[in-house]
C-alpha positions as CSV (number, residue, x, y, z in Angstrom):
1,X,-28.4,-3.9,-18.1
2,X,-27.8,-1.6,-21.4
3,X,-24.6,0.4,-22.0
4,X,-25.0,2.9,-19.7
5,X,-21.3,4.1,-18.3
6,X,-18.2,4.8,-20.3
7,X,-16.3,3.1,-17.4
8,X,-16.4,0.6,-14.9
9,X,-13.9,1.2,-11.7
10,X,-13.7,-2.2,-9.8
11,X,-12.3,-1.2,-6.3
12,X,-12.3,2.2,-4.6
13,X,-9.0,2.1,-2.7
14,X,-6.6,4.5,-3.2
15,X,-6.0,3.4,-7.1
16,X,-9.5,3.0,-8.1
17,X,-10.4,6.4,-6.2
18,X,-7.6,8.4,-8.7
19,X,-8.9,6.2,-11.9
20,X,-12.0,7.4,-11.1
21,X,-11.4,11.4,-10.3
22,X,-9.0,11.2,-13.4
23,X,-11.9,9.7,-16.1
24,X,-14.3,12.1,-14.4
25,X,-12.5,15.0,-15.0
26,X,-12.6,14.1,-18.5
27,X,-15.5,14.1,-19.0
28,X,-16.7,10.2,-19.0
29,X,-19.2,8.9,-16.8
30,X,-18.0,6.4,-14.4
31,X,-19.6,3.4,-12.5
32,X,-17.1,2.2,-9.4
33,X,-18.1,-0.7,-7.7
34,X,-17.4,-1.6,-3.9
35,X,-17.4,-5.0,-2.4
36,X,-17.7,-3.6,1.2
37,X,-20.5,-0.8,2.5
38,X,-21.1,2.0,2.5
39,X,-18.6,4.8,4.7
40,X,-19.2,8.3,5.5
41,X,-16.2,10.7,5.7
42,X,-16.2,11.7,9.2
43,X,-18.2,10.9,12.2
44,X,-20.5,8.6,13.1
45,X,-18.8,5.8,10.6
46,X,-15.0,7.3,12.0
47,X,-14.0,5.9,15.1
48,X,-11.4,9.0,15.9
49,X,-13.9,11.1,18.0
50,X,-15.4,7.7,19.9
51,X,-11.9,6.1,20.8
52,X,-10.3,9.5,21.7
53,X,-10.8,9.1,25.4
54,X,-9.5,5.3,25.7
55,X,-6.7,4.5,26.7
56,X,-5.5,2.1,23.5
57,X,-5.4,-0.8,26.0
58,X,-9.5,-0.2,26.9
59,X,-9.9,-0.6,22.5
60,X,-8.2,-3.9,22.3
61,X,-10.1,-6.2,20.5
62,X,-10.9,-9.6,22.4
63,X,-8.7,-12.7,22.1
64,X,-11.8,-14.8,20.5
65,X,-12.4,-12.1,18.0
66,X,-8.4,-11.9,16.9
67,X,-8.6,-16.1,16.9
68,X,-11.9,-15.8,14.3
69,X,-11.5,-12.8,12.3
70,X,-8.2,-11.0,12.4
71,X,-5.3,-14.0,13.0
72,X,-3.6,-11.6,11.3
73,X,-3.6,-8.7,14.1
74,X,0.3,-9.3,15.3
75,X,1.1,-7.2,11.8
76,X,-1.3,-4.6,12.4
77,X,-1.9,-4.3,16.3
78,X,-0.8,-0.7,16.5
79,X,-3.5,0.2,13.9
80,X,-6.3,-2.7,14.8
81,X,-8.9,-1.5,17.7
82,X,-12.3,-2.2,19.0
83,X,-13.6,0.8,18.0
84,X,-12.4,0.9,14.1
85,X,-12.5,-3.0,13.8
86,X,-15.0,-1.9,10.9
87,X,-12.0,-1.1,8.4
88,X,-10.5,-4.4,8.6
89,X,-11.9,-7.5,6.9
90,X,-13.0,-10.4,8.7
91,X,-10.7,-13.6,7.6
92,X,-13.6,-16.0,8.8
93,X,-16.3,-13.6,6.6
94,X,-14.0,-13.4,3.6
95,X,-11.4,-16.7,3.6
96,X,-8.6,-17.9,1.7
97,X,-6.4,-20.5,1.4
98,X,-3.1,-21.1,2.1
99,X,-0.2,-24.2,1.1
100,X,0.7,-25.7,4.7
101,X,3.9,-24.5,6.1
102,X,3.7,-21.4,3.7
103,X,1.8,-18.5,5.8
104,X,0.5,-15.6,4.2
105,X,-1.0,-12.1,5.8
106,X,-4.1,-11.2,3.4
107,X,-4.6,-8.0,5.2
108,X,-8.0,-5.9,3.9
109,X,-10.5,-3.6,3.9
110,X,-13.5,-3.9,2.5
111,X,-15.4,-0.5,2.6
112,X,-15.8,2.5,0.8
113,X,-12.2,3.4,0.2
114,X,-10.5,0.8,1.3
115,X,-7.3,0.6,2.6
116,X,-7.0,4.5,2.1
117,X,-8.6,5.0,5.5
118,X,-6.0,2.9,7.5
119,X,-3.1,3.3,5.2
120,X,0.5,4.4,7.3
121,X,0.3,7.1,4.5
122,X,4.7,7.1,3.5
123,X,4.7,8.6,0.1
124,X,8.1,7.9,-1.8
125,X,8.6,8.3,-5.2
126,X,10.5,5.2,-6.7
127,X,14.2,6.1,-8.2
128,X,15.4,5.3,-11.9
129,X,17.6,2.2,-10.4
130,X,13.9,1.1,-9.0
131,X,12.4,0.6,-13.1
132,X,15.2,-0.9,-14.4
133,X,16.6,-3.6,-12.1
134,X,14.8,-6.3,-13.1
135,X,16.8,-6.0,-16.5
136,X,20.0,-5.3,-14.9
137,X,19.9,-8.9,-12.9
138,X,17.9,-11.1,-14.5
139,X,14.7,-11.3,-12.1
140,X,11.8,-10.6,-13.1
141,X,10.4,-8.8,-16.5
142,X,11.7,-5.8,-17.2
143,X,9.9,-2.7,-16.7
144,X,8.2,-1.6,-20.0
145,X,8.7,2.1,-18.7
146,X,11.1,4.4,-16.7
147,X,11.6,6.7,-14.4
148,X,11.0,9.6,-16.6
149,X,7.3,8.4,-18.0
150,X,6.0,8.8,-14.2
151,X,7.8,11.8,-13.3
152,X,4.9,14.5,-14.3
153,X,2.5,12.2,-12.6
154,X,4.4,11.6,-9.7
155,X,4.2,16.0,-10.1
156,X,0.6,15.6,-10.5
157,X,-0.5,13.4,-7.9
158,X,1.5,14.9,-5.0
159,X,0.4,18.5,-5.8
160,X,-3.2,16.9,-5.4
161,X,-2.9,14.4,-2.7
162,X,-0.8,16.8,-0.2
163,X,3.1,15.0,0.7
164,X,5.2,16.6,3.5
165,X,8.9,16.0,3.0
166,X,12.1,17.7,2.6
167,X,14.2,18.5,-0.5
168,X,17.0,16.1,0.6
169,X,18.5,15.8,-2.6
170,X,19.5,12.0,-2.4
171,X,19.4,10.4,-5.6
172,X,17.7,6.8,-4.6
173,X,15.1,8.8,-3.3
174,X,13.7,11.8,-6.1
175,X,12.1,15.2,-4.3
176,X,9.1,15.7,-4.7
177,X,6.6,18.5,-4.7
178,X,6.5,18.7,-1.0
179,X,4.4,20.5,1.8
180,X,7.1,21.5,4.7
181,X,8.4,18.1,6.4
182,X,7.3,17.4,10.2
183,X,10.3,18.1,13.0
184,X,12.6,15.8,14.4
185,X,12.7,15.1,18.1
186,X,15.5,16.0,20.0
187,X,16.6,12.2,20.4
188,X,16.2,11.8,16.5
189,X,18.3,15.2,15.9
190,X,21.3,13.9,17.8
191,X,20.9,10.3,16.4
192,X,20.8,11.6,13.1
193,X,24.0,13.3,13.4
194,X,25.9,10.4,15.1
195,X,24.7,8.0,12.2
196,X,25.6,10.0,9.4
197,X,28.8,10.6,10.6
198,X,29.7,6.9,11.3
199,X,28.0,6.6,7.6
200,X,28.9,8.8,5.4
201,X,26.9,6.6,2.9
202,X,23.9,6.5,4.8
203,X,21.4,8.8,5.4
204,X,18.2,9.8,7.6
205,X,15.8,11.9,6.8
206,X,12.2,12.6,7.8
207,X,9.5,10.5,6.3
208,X,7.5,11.7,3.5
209,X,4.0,11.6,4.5
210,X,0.7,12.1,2.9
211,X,-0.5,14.5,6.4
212,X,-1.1,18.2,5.3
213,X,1.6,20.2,7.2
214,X,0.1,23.2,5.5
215,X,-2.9,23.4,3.3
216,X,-2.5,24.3,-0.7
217,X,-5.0,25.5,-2.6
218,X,-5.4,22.3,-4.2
219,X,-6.8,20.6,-1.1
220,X,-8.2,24.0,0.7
221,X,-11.3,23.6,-2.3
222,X,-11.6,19.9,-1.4
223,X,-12.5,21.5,2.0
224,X,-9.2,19.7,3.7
225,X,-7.6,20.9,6.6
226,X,-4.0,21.2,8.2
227,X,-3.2,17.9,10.1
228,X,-4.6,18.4,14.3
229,X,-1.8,16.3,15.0
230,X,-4.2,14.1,16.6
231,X,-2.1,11.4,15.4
232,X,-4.9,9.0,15.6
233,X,-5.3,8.2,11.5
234,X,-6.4,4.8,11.5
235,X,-9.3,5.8,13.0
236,X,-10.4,8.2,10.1
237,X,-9.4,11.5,9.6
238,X,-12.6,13.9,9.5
239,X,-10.4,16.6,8.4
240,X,-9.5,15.1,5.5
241,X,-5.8,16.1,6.7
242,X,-4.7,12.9,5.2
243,X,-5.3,11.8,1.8
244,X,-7.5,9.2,1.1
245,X,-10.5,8.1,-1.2
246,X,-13.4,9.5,0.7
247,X,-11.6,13.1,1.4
248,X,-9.9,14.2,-1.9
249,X,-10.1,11.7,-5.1
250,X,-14.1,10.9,-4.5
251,X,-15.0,14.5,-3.9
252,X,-13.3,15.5,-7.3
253,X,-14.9,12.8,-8.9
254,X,-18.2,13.5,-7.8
255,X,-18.2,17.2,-8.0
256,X,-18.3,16.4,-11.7
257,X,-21.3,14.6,-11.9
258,X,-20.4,11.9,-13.8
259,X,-19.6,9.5,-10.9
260,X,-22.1,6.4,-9.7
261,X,-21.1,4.5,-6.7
262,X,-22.4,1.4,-5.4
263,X,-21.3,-0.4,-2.6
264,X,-22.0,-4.0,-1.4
265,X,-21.5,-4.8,-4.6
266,X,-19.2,-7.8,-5.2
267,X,-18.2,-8.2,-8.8
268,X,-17.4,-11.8,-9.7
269,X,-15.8,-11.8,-12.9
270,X,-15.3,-9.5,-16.1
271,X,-17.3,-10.4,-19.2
272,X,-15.9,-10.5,-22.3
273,X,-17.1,-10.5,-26.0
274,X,-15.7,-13.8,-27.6
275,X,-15.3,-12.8,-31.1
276,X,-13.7,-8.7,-30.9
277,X,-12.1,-10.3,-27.4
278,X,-13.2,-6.8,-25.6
279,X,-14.4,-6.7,-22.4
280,X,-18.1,-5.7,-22.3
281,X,-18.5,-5.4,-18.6
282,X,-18.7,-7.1,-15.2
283,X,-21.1,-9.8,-13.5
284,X,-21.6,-8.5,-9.9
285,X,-23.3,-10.2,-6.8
286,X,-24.9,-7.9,-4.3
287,X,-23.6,-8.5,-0.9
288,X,-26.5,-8.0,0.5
289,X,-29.4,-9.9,-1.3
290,X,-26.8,-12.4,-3.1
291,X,-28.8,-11.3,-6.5
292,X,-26.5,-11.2,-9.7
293,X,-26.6,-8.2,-12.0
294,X,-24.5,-7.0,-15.0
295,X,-22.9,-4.1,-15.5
296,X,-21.9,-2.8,-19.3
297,X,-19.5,-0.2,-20.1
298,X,-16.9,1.0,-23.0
299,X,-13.9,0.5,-20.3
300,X,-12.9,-2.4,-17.4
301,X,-10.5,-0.8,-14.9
302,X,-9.7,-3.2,-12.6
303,X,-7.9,-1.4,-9.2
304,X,-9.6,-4.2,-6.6
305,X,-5.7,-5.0,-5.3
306,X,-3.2,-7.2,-6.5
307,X,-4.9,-10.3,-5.3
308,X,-8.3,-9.9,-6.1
309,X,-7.6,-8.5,-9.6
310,X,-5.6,-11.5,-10.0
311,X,-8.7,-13.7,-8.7
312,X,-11.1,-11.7,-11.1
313,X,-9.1,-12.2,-14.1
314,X,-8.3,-16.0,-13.5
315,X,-12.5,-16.7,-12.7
316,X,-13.4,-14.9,-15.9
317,X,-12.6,-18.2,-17.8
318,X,-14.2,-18.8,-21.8
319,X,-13.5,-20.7,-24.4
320,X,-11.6,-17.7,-25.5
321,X,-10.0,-17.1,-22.9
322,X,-9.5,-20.8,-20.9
323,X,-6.8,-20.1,-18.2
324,X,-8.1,-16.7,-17.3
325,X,-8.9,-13.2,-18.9
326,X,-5.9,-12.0,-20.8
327,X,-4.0,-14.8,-19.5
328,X,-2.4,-16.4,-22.8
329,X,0.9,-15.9,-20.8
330,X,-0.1,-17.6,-18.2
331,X,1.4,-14.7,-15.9
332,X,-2.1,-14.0,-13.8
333,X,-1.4,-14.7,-10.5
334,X,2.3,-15.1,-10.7
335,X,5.6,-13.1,-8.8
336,X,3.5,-11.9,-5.8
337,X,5.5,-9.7,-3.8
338,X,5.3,-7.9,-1.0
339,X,8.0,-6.2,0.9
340,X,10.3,-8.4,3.9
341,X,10.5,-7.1,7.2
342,X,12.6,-8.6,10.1
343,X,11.7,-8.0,14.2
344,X,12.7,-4.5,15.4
345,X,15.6,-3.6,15.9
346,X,15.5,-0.6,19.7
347,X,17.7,0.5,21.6
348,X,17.6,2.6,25.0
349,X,18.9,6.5,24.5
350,X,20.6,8.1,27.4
351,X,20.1,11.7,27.7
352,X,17.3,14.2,26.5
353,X,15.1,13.8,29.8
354,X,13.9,17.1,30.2
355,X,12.8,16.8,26.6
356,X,9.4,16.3,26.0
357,X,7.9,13.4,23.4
358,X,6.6,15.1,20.3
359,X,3.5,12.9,20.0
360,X,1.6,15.4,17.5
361,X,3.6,14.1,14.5
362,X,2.3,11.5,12.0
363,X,5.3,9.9,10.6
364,X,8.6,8.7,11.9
365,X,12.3,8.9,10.5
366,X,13.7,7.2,7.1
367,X,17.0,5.9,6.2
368,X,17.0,5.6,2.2
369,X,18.2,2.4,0.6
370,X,22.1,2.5,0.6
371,X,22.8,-1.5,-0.1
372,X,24.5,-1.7,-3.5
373,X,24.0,1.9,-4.3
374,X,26.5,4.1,-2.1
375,X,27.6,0.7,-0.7
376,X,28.7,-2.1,-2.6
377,X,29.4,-6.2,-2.6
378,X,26.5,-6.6,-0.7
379,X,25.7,-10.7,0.3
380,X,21.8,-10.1,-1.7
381,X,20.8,-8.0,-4.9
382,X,18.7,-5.2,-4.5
383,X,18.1,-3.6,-1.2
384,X,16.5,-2.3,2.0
385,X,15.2,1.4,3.7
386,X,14.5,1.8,7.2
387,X,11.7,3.0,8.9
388,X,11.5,3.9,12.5
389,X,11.6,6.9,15.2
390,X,12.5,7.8,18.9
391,X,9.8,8.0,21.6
392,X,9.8,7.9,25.6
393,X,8.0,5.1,26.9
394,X,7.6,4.5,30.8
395,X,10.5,2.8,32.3
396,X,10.2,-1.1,33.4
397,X,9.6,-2.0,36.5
398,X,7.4,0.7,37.8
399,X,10.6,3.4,38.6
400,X,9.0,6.6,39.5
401,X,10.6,10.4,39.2
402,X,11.4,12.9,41.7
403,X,7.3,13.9,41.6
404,X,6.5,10.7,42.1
405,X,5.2,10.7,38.2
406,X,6.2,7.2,36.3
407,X,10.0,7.4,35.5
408,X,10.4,7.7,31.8
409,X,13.2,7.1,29.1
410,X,13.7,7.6,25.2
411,X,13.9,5.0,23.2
412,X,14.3,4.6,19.2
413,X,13.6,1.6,17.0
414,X,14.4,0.9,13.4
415,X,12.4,-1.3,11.3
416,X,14.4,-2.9,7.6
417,X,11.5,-3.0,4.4
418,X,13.2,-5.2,1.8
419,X,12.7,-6.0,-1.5
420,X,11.7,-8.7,-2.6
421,X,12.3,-10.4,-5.9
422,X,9.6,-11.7,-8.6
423,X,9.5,-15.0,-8.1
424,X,6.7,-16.7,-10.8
425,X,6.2,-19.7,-8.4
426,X,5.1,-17.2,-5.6
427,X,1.6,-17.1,-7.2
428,X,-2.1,-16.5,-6.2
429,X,-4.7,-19.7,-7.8
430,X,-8.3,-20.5,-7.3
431,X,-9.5,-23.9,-5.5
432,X,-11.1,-25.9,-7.7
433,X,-13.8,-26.7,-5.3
434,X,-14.7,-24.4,-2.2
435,X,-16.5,-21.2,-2.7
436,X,-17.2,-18.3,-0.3
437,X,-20.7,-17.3,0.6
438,X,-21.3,-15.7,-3.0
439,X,-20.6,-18.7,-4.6
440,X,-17.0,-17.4,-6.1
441,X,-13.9,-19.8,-6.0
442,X,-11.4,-19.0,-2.9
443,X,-8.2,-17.3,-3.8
444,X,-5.0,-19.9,-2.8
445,X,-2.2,-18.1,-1.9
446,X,1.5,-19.7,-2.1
447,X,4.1,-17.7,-1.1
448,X,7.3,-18.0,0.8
449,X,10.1,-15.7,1.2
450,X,13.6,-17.0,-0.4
451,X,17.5,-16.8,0.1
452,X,18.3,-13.2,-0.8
453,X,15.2,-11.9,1.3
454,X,16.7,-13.9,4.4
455,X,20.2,-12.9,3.7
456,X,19.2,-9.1,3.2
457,X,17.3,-9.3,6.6
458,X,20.1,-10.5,8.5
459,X,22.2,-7.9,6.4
460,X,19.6,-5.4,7.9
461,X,19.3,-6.3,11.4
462,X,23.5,-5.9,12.0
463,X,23.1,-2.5,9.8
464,X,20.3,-1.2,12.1
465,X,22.0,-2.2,15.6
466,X,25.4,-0.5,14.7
467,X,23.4,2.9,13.6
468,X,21.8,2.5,16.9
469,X,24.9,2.1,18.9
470,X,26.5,4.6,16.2
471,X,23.6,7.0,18.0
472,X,24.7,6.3,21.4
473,X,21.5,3.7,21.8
474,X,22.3,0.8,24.7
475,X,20.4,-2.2,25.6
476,X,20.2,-2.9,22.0
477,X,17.8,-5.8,20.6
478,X,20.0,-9.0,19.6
479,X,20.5,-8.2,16.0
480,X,21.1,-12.0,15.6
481,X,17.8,-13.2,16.8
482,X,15.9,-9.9,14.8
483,X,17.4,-10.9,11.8
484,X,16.7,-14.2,11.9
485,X,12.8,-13.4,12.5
486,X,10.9,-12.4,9.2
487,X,7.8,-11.4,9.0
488,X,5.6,-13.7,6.7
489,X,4.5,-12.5,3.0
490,X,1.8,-10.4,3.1
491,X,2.6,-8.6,6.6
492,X,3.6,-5.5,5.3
493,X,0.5,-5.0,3.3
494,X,2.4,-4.4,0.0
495,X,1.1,-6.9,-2.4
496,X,1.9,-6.4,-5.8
497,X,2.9,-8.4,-8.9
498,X,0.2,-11.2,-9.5
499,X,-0.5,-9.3,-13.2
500,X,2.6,-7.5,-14.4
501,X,2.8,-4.8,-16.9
502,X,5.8,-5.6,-19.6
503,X,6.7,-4.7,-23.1
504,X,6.0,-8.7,-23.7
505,X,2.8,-9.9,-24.3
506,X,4.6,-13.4,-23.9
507,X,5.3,-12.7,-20.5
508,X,3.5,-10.3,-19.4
509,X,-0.2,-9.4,-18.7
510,X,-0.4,-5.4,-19.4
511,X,1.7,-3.1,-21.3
512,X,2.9,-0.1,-20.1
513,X,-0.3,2.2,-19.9
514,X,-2.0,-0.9,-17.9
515,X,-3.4,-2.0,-20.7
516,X,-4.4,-5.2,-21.0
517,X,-2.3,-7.0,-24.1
518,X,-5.0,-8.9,-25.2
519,X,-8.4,-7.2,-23.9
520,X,-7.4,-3.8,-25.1
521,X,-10.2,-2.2,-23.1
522,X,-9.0,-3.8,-19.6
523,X,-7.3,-1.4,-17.8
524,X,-5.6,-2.2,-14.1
525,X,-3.2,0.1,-12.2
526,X,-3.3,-1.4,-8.5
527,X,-0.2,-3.5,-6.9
528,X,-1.0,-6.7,-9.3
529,X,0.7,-4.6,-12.6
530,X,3.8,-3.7,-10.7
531,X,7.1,-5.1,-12.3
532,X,8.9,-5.6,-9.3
533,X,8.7,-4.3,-5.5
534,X,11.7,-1.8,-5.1
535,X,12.2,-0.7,-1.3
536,X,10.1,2.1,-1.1
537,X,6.4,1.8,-0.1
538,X,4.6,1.4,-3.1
539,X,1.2,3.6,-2.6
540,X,2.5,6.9,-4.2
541,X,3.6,5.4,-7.7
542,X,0.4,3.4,-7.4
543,X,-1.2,6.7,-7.7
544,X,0.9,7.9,-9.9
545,X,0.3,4.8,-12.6
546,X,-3.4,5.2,-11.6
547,X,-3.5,8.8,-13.0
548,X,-1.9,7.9,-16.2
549,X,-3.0,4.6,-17.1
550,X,-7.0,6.9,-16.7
551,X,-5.8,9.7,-19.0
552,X,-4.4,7.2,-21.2
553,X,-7.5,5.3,-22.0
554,X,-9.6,8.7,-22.1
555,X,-7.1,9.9,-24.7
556,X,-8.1,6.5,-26.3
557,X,-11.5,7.0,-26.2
558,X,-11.2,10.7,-27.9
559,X,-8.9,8.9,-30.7
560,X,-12.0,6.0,-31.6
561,X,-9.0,4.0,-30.7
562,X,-11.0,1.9,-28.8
């Protein structure tokens, strides 16, 4: 096929969907490509309207089905139903290897837009401390930008996506340009004030969510509306109250005209001319038919997610290029991360019984990283935040109330995300001889968690049971045994790292702009360019990269730079 787009998006996640609405609205015309189907926003293809009556117990999705398709369900089972099974890939459909006694979580969704439709949607902008540890202890490359290059596009992606928060002036964790936060419960109000003063180094705050508390004109014209406090997201929103692909980024795009989808599309590897070393396009499979086509273009962003843009890169092997596309540091697949969780820490709450459960809120409390920031000689580098929230559940054993309703009582649970540190033997290969149903080389994932993740979840586990007894919490999870229990890499559905942006081409894959060293037309901006993995979920400076890696290369393009 002739040169017929002045860019080629390779995913349409929640990075791909802002490349996309970013090169639109500059005026170039734009091909994305998506592995998975075709998805509607809003009903029939959103399961929220259709589950709405079950009970979640009548949605579960059968043992055999969990053995098959989703081993991976323990991580996601408060998001994983019957009825919205659609949004998750199918492990036994799309496999992947593994090294025996290393277990990995490959957690996907392969659909139009991705894992924006089932995202848990907490929107924290990284902190200067976040860009420039790697340099500060030794792991990892550092960061060939700071803080202050993402700043105005952290500004202009939250005016546009829609982030509820507080000003809580905490410097770990920079304001934003926030809608109104969500309330506190009256467990969580009284809890709060308890921790804080048994810590004064420690604070809790409201999550920062991506849910429209109120509606700016910025997502009024995408036709968005102020969260129903339905609280039932991973179904779909059809409100578009949260942000995702199909409500807000692929609107803008489109509404310029210069965006062409197509879905089932699988794209197999990036071509490459061997002489100017400039990527020409992709080689694409249909899902469908299994026919091959090729797709030309002037510009190769690849947003597919860290491990498949890792896998793209190391099968688009030439004689120019024999370990992989722009992979003459051998970095492509190397220092995946995700972020280290340990079991729950809860904890029973006296009191507040004539208090009703909030349930119309969608996002739960935050303590900010403190480890070696307001709290020093820590037993690990880097740090943890916590995630977590107080609700009433019924009480066990059956007790009913003076109406002879089920007895309930308040509980509150807090959940550690670590960081984890760039480790370049934690890496993503290809098997040299099984292939999936397209004929394209498996992805082999080897990853464990090391010493300082352990020794910061243990760290974690004793913090979050003395907050909780801090709160006036009893029957407190062991903290011992929750510490000790990790969740495996790839649970917390953070990958990052397998293509790192640095100032080196020697060690590093893109520079700063997410451009690719070598192939100075390759563009990525998903989770495989990040540096490092900070504490924070990563989505928001995903976005954020995403927006000005797009302007970048359009700026480019106007200069005949490329």
């Amino acid at each position: 096929m002739g040169m017929q787009f002045d860019a080629i998006v390779v995913g349409s996640g929640i990075s791909g969907g802002w490349v996309a609405k970013e090169l639109c609205e500059r005026g170039l015309k734009v091909l994305m490509l998506e592995r998975g189907p075709h998805i509607e926003h809003g009903p029939p293809d959103y399961s929220r309207d259709e589950s709405s009556g079950l009970h979640p117990s009548q949605d579960q999705v059968s043992d055999e089905d969990k053995r098959l398709h989703y081993p991976y369900y323990e991580g996601v089972s408060y998001a994983l139903f019957n009825s919205n099974r659609a949004f998750w890939a199918s492990d036994h459909d799309y496999p992947y290897e593994t090294v025996p006694g290393k277990p990995y979580r490959w957690i996907r969704g392969y659909h139009l837009g991705g894992r924006s439709l089932t995202w848990a949607r907490q929107s924290y902008r990284w902190a200067p401390q976040d860009f420039e540890s790697n340099l500060k202890d030794g792991h990892g490359a550092d960061w060939p930008i700071r803080y202050e290059d993402l700043e105005p596009w952290y500004d202009h992606v939250e005016a546009f996506a829609g982030v509820s928060g507080n000003y809580d002036e905490i410097p770990q964790l920079p304001d934003g340009d926030f809608l109104p936060p969500f309330p506190f419960n009256c467990v969580e109000e009284e809890a709060r004030e308890r921790i804080e003063a048994a810590f004064p180094t420690r604070r809790m705050i409201m999550g920062r969510t991506a849910n429209l508390s109120r509606v700016a004109k910025a997502q009024m014209d995408m036709g968005r509306k102020r969260c129903d406090q339905h609280v039932r997201c991973h179904h779909g929103c059809p409100t578009g109250s949260y942000f995702s692909s199909l409500a807000a980024t692929l609107p803008a795009a489109k509404a310029t005209g210069k965006l062409t989808v197509l879905t089932d599309t699988i794209v197999e590897s990036v071509t490459c001319d061997p002489v100017s070393k400039r990527a020409t396009g992709v080689r694409a499979i249909n899902r469908l038919t299994k026919e091959g086509v090729t797709y030309e273009a002037r510009l190769v962003f690849l947003n597919a997610s860290a491990i498949n843009t890792a896998a793209l890169l190391l099968n688009s092997r030439s004689k120019a290029f024999p370990r992989g596309l722009a992979n003459g540091s051998d970095q492509v697949g190397r220092n995946l991360m995700d972020h280290v969780s340990c079991k729950q820490i809860v904890g029973t709450y006296p009191g507040c019984e004539d208090q009703p459960w909030q349930n119309d809120r969608p996002t739960g409390i935050y303590i900010p990283r403190y480890g070696n920031i307001t709290e020093g000689r820590k037993p690990y580098l880097r740090g943890f935040g916590i995630q977590g929230g107080a609700r009433r559940i019924r009480r066990p054993g059956g007790e009913l109330d003076a109406s002879g309703k089920p007895k309930r009582v308040w509980i509150m649970s807090l959940g550690p995300f670590g960081e984890v540190l760039p480790n370049p033997n934690n890496r993503v290969t290809l098997t040299p001889s099984r292939v999936d149903n397209w004929g394209i080389p498996l992805p082999v994932i080897d990853c464990e968690h090391g010493a300082n993740e352990q020794a910061m979840m243990m760290d974690a586990a004793r913090d979050s049971a003395a907050m909780l007894t801090a709160a006036g919490c009893v029957d407190i999870t062991p903290w011992e045994e929750a510490g000790a229990d990790l969740t495996p890499p790839g649970d917390r559905i953070h990958e990052m790292g397998t293509a790192r942006m640095g100032r080196d081409p020697a060690t590093s894959v893109f520079n700063g702009w997410g451009q690719a060293h070598e192939v100075p037309n390759l563009f990525s901006s998903d989770g495989a360019v990040m540096a490092s993995s900070a504490s924070m979920n990563p989505s928001l400076t995903y976005m954020a990269l995403s927006a000005r890696a797009a302007n970048h290369a359009a700026d480019l393009l106007e200069q005949g730079a490329l």
